[in-house]
C-alpha positions in Angstrom: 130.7 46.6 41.7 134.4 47.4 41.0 133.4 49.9 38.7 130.9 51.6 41.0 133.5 52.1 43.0 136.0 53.5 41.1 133.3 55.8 39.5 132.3 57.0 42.8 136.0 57.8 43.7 136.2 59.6 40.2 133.1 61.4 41.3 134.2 62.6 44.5 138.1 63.6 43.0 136.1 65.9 40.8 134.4 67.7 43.4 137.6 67.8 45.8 139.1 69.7 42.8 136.3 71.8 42.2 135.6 72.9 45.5 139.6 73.1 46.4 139.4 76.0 43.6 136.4 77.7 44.1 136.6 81.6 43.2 133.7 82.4 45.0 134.7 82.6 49.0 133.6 84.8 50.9 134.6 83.6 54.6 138.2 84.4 54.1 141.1 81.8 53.5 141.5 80.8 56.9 138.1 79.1 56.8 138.5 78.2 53.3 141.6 76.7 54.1 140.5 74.3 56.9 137.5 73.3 54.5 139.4 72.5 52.1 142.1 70.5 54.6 138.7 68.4 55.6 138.0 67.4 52.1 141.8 66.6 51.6 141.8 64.4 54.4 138.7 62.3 52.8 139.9 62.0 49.6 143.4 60.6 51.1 141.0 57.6 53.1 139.7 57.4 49.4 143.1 57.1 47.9 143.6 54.5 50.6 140.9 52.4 49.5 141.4 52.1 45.7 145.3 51.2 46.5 143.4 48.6 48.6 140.9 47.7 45.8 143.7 47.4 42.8 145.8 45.4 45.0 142.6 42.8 45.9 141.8 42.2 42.5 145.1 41.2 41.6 145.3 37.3 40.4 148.4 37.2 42.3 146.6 37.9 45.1 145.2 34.7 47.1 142.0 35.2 47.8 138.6 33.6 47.8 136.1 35.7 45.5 134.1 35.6 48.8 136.6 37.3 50.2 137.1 39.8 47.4 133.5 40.2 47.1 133.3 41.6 50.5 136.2 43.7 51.1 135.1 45.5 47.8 130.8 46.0 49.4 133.1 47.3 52.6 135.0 49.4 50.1 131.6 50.7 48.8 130.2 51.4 52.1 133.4 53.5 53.1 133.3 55.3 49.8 129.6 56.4 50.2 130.3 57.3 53.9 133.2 59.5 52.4 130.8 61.1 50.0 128.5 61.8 52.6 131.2 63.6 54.3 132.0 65.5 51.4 128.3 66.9 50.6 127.9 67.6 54.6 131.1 69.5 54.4 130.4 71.4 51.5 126.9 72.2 52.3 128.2 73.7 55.6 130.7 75.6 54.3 128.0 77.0 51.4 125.5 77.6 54.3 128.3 80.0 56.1 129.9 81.2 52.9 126.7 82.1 51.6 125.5 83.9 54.7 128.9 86.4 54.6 128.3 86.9 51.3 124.8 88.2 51.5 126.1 90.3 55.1 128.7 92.2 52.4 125.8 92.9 50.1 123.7 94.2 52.5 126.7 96.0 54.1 127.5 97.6 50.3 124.0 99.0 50.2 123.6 100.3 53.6 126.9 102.3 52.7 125.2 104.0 49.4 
């Protein structure tokens, strides 16, 4: 389980970057900039939770493997509500991004 964590945090650092240098934007950098602030903000709650998840499976830590076992299914859950985040932000932001794009095209051939 602590590895589907971690892989899931991997997975969502890779799209933050991704999306936090896209070359395709249309809607400007004030609305890119305030997308990408969004997804900055989630992956810091991430970064939270695997500072939280390295310290908990410590040995020096005293804990009950009850007790680990379900602040790491908490963990998951948080991550995968994180993620959701994520996609919903990013699918917004290609939903708007996408519509200004195809307004310049049409724009651009209305002008010819």
């Amino acid at each position: 389980m602590v590895l589907q964590v971690l892989s899931m945090q991997g997975e969502m650092l890779e799209l933050a970057a991704k999306e936090c240098t896209r070359s395709d934007v249309f809607t400007g950098q004030e609305a890119y900039g305030e997308y990408t602030a969004v997804l900055n903000r989630i992956m810091e709650e991430s970064t939270l939770s695997f500072d939280l998840i390295r310290t908990i499976i410590s040995p020096s830590v005293s804990m009950t493997d009850g007790e680990r076992i379900k602040i790491i299914v908490d963990l998951d859950n948080k991550l995968k509500e994180n993620r959701d985040k994520m996609l919903d932000e990013r699918a917004r932001f290609n939903t708007v991004n996408d519509a200004i794009k195809r307004i310049a095209a049409l724009k651009s051939t209305a002008k010819k």
